[in-house]
Backbone bond lengths (Angstrom), bond angles and torsions (degrees), N, CA, C in turn:
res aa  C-N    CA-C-N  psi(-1)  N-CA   C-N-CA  omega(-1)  CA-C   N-CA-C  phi
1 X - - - 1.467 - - 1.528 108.88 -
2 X 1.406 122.06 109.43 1.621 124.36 -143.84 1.569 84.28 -96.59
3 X 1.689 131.53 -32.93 1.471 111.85 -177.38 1.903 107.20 -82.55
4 X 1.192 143.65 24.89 1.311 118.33 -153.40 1.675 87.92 -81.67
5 X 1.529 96.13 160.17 1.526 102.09 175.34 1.458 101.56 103.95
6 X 1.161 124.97 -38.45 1.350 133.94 -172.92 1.434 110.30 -58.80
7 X 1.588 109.84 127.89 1.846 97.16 166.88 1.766 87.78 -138.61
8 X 1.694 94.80 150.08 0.910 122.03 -178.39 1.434 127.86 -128.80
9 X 1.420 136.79 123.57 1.638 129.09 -154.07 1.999 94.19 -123.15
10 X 1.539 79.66 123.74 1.495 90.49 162.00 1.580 105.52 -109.00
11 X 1.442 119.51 163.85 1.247 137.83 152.77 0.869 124.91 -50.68
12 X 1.681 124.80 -75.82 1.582 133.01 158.48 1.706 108.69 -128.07
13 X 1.768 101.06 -155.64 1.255 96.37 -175.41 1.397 125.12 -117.95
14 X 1.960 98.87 44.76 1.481 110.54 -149.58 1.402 108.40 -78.56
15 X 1.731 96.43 -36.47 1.773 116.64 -172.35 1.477 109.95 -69.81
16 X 1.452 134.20 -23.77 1.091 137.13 154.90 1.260 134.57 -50.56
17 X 1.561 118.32 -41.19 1.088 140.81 -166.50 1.839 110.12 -95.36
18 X 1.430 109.17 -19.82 1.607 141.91 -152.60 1.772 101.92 -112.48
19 X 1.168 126.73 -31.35 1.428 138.30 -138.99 1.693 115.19 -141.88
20 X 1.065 147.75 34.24 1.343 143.55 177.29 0.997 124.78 2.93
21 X 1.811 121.18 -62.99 1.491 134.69 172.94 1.178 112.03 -70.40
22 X 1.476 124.22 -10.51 1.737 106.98 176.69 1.573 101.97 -98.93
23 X 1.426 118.65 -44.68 1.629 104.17 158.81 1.212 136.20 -16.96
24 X 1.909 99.49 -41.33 1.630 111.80 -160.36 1.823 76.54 -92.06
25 X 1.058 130.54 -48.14 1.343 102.90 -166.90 1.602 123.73 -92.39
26 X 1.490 91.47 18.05 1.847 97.05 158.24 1.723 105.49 -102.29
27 X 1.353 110.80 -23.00 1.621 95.57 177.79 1.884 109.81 -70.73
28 X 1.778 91.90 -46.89 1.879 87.26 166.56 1.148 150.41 0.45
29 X 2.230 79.11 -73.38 1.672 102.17 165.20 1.569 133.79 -89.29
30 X 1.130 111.33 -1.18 1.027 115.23 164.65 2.108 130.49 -80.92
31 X 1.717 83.92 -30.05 1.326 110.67 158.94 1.699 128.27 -39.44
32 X 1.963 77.56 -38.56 1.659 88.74 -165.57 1.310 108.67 -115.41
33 X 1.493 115.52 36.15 1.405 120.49 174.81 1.778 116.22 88.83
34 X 1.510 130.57 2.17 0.903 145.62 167.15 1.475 118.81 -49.87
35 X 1.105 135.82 128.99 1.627 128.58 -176.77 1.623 98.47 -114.98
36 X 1.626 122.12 133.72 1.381 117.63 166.11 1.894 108.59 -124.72
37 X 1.357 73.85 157.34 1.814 69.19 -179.61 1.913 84.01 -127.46
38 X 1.721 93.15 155.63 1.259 101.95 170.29 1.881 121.93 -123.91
39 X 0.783 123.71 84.62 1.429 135.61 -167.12 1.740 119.41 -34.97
40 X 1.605 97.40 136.38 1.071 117.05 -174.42 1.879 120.12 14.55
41 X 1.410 113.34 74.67 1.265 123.56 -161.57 1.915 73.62 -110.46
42 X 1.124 154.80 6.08 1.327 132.25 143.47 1.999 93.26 -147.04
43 X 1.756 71.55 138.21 1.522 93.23 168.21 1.610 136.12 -45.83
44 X 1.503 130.40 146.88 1.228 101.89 -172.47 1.322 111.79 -80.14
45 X 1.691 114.75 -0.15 1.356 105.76 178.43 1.431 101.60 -79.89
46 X 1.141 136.10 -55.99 1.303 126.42 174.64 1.584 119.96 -31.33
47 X 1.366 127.26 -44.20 1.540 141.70 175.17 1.494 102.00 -66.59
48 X 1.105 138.17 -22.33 1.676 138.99 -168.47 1.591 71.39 -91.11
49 X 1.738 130.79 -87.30 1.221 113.22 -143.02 1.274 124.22 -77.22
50 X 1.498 127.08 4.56 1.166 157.28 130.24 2.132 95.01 -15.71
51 X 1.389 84.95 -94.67 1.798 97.41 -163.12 2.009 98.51 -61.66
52 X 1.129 113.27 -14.30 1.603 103.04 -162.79 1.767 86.89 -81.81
53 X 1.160 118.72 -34.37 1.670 112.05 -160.06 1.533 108.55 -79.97
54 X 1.461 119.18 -28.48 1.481 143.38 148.90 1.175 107.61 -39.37
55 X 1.682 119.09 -70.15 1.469 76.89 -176.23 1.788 133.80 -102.76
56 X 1.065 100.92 29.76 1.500 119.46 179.50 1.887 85.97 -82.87
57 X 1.591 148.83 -57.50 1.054 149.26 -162.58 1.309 92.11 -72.62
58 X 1.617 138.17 -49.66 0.989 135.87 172.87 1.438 126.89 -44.24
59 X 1.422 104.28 -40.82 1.870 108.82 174.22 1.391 126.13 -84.18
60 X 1.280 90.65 -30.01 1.994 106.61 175.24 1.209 121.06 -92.40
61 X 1.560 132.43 -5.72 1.454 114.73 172.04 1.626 108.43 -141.31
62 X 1.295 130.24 174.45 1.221 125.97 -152.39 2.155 93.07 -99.65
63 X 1.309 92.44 150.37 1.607 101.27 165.93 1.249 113.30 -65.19
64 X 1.123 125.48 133.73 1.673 120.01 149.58 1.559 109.65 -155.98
65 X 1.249 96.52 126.74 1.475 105.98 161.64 1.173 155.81 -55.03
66 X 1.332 145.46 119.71 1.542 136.70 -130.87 1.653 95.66 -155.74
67 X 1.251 120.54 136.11 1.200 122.33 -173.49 1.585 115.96 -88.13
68 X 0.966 116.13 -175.54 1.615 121.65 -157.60 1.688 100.06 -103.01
69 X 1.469 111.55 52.57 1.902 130.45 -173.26 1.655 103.74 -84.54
70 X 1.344 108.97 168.69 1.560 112.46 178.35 1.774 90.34 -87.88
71 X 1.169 110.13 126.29 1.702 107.94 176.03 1.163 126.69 109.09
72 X 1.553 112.55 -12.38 1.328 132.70 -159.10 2.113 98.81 -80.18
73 X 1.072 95.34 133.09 1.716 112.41 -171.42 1.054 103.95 -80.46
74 X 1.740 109.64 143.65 1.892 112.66 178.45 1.837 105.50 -48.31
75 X 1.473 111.91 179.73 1.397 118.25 -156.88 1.241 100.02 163.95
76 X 1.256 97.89 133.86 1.470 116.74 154.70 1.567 130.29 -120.70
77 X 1.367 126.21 160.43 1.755 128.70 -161.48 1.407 112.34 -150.18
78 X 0.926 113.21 143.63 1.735 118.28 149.35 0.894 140.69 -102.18
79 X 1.420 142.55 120.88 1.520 145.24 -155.10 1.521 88.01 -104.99
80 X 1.265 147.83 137.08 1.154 152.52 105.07 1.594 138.41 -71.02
81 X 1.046 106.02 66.38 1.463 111.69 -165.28 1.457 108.92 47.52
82 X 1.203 123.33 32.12 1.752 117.52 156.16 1.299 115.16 -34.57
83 X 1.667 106.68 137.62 1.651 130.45 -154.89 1.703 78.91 -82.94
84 X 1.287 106.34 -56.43 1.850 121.51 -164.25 1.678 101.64 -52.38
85 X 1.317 113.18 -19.58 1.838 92.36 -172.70 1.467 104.72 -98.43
86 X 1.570 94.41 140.53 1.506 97.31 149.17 1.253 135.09 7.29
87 X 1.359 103.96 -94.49 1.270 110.95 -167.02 1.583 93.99 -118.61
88 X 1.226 101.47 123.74 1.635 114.82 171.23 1.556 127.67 -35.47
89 X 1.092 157.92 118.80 1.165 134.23 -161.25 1.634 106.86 178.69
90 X 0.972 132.82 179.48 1.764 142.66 -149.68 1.391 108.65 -173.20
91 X 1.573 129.26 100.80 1.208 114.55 -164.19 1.876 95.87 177.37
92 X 0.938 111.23 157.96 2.051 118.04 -158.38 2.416 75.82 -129.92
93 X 1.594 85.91 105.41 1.448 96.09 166.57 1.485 118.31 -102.76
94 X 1.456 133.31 143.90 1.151 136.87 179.95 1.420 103.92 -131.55
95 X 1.529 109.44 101.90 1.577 119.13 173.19 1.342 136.49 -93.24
96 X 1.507 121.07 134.32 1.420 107.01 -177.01 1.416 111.75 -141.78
97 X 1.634 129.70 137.03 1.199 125.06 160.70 1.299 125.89 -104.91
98 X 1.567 102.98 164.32 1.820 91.71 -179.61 1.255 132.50 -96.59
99 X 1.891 110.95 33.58 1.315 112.28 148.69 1.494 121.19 -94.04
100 X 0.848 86.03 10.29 1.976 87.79 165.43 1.691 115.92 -97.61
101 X 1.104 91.27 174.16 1.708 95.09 -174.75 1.689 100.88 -75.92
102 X 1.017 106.28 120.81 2.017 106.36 173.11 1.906 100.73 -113.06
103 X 1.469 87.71 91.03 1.890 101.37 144.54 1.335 131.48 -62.31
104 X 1.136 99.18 5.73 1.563 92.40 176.47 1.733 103.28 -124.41
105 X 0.875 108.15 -19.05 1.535 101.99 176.15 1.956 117.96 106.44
106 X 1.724 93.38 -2.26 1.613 115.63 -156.76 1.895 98.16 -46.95
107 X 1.133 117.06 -40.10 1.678 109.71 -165.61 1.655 94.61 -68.10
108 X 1.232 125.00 -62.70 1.312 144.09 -167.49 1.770 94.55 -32.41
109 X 1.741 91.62 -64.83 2.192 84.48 -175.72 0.986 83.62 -78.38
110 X 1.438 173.84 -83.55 1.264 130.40 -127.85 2.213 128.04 -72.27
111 X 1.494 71.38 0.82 1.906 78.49 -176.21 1.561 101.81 -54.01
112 X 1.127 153.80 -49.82 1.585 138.51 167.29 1.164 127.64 -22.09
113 X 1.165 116.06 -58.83 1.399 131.42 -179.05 1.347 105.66 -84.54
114 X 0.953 151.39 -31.31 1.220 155.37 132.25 1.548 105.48 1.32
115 X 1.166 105.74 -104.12 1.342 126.13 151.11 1.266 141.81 -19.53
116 X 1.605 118.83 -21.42 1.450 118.73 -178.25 1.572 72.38 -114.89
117 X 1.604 152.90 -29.91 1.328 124.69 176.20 1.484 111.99 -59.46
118 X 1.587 126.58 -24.69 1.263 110.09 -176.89 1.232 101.65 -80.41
119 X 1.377 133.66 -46.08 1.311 119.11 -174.93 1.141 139.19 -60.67
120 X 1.431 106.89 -16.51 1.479 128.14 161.56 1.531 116.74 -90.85
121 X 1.171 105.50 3.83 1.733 105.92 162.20 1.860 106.39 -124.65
122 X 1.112 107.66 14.67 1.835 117.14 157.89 1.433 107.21 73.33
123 X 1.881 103.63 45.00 1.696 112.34 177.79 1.416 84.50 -124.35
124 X 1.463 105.99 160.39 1.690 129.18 137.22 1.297 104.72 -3.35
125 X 1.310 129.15 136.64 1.572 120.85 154.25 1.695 104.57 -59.06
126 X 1.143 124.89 -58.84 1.487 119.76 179.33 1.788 140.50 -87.60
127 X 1.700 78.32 24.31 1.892 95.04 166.06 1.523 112.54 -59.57
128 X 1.038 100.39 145.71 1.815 98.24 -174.43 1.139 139.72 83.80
129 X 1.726 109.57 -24.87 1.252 127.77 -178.54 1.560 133.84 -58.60
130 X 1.532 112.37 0.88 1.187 136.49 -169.74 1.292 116.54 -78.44
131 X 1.412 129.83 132.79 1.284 136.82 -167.75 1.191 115.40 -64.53
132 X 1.565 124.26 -16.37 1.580 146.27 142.10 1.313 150.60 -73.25
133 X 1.679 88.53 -20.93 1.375 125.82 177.70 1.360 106.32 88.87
134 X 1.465 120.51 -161.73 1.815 124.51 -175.05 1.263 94.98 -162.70
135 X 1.767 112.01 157.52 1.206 135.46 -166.41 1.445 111.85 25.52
136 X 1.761 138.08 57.86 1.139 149.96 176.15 1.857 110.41 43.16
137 X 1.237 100.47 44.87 1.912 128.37 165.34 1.339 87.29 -116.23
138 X 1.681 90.23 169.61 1.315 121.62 162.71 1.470 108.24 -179.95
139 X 1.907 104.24 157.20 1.516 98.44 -168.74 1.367 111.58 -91.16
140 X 1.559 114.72 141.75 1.639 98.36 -178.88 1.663 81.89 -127.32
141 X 1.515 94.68 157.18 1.921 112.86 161.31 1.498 97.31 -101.50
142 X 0.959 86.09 147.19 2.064 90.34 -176.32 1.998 81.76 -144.42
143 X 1.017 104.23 117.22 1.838 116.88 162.61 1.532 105.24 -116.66
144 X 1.711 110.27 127.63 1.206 135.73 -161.42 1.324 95.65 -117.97
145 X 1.361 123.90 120.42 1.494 130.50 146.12 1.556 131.65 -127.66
146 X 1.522 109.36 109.01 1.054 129.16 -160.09 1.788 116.12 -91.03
147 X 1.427 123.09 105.34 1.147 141.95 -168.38 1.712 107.53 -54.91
148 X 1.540 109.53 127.19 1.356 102.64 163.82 1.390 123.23 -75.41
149 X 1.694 99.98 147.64 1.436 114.42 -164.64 1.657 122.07 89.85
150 X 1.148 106.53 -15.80 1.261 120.99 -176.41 1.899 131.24 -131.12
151 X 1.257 82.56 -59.46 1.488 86.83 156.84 1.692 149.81 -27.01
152 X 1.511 126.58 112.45 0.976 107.60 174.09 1.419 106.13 -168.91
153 X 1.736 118.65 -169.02 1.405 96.05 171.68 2.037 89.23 -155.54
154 X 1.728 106.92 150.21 1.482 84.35 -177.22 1.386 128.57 -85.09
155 X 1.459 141.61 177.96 1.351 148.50 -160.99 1.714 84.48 -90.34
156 X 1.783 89.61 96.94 1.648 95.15 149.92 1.622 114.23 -151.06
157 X 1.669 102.72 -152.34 1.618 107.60 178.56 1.117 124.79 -118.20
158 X 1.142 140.37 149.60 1.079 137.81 156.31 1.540 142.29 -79.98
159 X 1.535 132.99 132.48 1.642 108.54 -172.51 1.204 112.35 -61.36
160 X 1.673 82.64 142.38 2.151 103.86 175.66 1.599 96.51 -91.61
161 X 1.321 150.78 109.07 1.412 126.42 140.62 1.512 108.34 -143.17
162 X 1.246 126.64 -161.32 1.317 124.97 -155.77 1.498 101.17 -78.82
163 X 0.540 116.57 73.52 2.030 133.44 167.24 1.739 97.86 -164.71
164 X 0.737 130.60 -49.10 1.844 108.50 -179.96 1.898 101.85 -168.51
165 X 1.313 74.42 160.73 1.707 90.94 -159.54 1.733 95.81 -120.96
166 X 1.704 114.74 -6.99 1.617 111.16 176.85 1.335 78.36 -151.37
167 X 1.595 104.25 -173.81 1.626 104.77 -178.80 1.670 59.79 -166.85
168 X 1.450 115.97 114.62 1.223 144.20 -161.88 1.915 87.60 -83.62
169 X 1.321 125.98 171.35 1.402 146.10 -175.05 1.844 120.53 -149.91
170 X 1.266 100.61 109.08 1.989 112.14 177.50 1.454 106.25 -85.70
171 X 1.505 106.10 81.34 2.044 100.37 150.91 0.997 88.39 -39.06
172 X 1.547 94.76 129.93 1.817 135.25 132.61 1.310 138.77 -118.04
173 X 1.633 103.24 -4.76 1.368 125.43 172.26 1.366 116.61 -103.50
174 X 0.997 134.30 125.86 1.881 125.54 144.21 1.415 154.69 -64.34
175 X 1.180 121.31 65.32 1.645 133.93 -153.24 1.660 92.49 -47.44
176 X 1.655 92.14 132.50 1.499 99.47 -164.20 1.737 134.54 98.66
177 X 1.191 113.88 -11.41 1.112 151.87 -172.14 1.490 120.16 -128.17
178 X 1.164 115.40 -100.17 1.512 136.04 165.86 1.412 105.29 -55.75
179 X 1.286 126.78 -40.13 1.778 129.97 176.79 1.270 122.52 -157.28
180 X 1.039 130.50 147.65 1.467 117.33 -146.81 2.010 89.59 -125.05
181 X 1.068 144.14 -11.12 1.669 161.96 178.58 1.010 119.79 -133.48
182 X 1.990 113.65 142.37 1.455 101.05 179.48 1.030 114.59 82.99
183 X 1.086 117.69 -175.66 1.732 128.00 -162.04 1.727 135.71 90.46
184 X 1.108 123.73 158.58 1.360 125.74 -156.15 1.919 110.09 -57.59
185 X 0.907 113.41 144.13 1.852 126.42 -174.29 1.506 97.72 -134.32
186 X 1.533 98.83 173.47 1.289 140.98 -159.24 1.327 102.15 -162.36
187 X 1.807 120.07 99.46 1.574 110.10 -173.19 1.861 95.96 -99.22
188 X 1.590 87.78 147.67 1.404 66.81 175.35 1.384 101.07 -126.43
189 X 1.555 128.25 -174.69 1.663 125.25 -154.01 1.596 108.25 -59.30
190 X 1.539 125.72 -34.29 1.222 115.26 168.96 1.291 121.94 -70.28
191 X 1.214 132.20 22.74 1.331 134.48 -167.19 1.779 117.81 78.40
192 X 0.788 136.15 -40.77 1.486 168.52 -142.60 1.742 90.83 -68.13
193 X 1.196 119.18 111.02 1.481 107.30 156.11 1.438 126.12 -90.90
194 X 1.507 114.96 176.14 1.602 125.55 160.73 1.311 98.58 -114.42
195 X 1.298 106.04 123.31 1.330 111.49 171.80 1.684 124.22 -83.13
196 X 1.283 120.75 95.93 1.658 121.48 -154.46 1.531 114.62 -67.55
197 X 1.689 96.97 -8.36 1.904 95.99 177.20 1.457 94.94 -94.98
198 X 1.462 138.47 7.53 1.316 131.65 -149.19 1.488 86.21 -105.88
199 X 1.790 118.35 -51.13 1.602 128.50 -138.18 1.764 70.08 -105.38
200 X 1.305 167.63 -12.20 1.261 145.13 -152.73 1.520 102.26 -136.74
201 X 1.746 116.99 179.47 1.202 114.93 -160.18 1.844 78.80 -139.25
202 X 1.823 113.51 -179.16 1.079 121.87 174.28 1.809 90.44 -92.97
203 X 1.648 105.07 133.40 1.111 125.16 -179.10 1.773 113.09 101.63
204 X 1.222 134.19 -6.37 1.522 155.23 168.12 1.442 112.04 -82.17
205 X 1.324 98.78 121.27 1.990 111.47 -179.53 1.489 94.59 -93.28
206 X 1.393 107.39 141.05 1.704 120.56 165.58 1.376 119.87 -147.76
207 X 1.363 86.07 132.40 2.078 120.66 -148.71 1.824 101.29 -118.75
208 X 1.245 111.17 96.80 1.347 150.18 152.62 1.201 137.07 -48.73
209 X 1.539 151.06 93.49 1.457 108.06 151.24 1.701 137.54 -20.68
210 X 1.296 147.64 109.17 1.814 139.26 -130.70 2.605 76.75 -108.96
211 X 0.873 109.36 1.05 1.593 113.97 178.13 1.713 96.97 -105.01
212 X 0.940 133.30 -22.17 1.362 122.88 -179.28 1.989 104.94 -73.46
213 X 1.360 84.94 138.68 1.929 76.99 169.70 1.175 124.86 -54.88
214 X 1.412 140.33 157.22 1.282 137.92 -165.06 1.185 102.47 176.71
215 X 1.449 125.76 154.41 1.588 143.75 167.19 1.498 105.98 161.89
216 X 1.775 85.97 -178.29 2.037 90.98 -158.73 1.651 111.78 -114.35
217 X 1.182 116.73 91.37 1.578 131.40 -172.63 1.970 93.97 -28.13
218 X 1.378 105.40 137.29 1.237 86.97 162.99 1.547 152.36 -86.74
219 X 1.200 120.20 151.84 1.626 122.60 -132.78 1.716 94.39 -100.33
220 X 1.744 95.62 122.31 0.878 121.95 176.86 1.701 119.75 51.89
221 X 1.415 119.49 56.03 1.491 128.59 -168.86 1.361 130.36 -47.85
222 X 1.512 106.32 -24.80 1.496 115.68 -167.05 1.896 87.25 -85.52
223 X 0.852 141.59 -4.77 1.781 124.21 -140.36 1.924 79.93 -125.11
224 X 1.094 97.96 136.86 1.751 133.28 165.63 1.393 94.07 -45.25
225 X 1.834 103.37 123.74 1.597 104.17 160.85 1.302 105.90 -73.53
226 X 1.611 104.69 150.23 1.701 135.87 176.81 1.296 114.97 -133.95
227 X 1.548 116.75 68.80 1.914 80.95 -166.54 1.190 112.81 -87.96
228 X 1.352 127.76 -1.32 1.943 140.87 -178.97 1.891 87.13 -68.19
229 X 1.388 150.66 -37.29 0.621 169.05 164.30 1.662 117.62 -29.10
230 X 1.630 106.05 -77.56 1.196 112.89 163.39 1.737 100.61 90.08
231 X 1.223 119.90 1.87 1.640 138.35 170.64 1.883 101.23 -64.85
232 X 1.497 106.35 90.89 1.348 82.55 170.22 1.819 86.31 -177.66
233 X 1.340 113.67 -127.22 1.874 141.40 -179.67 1.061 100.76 -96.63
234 X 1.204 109.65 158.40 1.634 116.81 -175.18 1.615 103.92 -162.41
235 X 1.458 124.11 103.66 1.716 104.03 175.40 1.404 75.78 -136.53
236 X 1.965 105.89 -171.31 1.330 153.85 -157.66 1.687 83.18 -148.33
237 X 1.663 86.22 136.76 1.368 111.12 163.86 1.733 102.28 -123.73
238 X 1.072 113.91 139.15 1.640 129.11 165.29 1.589 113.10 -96.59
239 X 0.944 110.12 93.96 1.665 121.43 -169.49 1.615 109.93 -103.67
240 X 1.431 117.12 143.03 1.382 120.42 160.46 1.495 102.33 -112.67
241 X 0.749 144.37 127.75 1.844 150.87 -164.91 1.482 99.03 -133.67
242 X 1.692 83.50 138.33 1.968 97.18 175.07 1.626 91.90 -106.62
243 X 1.477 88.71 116.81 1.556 110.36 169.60 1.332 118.55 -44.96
244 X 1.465 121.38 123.40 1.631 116.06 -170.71 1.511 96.25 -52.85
245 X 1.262 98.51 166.78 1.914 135.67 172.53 1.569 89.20 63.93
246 X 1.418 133.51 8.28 1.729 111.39 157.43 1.582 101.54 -74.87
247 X 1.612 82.53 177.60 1.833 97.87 -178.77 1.649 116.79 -77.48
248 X 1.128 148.19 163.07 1.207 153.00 159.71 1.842 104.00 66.02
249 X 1.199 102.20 47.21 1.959 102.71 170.73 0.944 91.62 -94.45
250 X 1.622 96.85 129.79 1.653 113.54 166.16 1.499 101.06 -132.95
251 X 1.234 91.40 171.20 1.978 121.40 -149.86 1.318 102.19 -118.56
252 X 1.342 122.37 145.71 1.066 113.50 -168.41 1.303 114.53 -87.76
253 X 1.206 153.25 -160.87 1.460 126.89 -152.01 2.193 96.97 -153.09
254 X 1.463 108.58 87.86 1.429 99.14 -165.90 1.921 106.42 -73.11
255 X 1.192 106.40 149.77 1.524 126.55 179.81 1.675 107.49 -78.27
256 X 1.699 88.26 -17.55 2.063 75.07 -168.02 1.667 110.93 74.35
257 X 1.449 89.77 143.26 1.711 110.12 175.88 1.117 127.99 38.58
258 X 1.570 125.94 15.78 1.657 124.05 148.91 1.456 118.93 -32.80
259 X 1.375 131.34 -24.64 1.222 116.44 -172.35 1.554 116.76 -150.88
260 X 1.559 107.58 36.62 1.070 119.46 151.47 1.922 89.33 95.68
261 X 1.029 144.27 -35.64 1.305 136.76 164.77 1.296 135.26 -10.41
């Protein structure tokens, strides 16, 4: 990947949506290990009431896990370094699809990014967009908040195939602020990371190769877990997911020992 290391800042996601050949030459670079961020495409007031309504659902109702089914109801979980997952990891998930009722309007603002992830993974801007989903995908929001002292996730990949080529990322935290260690990477073949809470702000999308190694050092190690607390990382993932029991689901593929495990 001849660009890795590379970061690149857009404004918004007008020129994507506006421009054919610059699409093709942001998917290119991203192809080739290129990282872009796209600036403040949601407000930080929106990102405060974002994490404040999280964790009010977070304190008042119980986790349980629910698989990735046609029908399947929002939910939230906790991974504690579960032996059974994939990819090793520590982190309070809150999932939602858009056949459920959305009071908040969450698919609607996320339709941009939506959309510049397909085009930057060489679909339709509005593949997927279906209240059922299309070709056995569907869009999920998955918001990750990772507890200080505890928190983390291990150095792996994600599947590349014709549903997405990045699975774009919403700061909601402020490294330095909200956590002062740790935090989300991008390794690249010399070892060398980008640190994505370092190059981004709360309210900034960041668009990846989703095959490059990656995971989230854990946040702030020396400091007492709290997770009733909610003191820690905070992102949004923009996901296209192949609905279990379709053909060709693949898993993401962990590297092992990102975080000392």
């Amino acid at each position: 990947m001849k660009l890795q290391g590379k970061i690149e800042y857009l404004d918004d996601h007008q020129q994507l949506f506006e421009n054919a050949s610059f699409a093709a030459k942001v998917r290119s670079d991203i192809q080739d290990g290129a990282v872009y961020v796209v600036k403040k495409v949601f407000t930080q007031a929106q990102c405060s009431s974002f994490v404040e309504y999280l964790k009010c659902v977070g304190r008042s109702s119980l986790p349980n896990y629910q698989p990735i089914e046609r029908g399947t109801g929002n939910f939230h979980r906790i991974n504690r370094w579960d032996e059974r997952s994939y990819v090793k990891a520590c982190f309070h998930q809150f999932v939602f699809y858009p056949w459920n009722e959305d009071l908040f309007s969450l698919f609607e603002l996320a339709r941009p990014v939506f959309r510049a992830k397909n085009l930057i993974s060489g679909n339709g801007p509005d593949r997927f967009h279906g209240r059922d989903g299309e070709d056995g995908c569907v869009m999920r929001l998955a918001f990750q908040f990772y507890p200080r002292g505890i928190g983390g996730m291990n150095l792996h990949r994600d599947p590349v195939d014709f549903h997405q080529l990045t699975v774009p990322t919403l700061t909601l935290s402020r490294k330095g602020v909200d956590f002062h260690e740790g935090g989300a990477f991008v390794q690249m073949d010399s070892g060398e990371r980008i640190w994505t809470d370092e190059i981004s702000d709360v309210g900034d999308v960041v668009y990846f190769n989703a095959s490059m190694p990656h995971g989230v050092e854990i946040i702030d190690p020396h400091a007492a877990d709290d997770w009733l607390s909610f003191e820690g990382r905070w992102m949004l993932l923009f996901a296209i997911n192949k609905l279990a029991g379709t053909s060709q689901v693949a898993d993401a593929q962990d590297l092992g020992g990102a975080n000392g495990d």
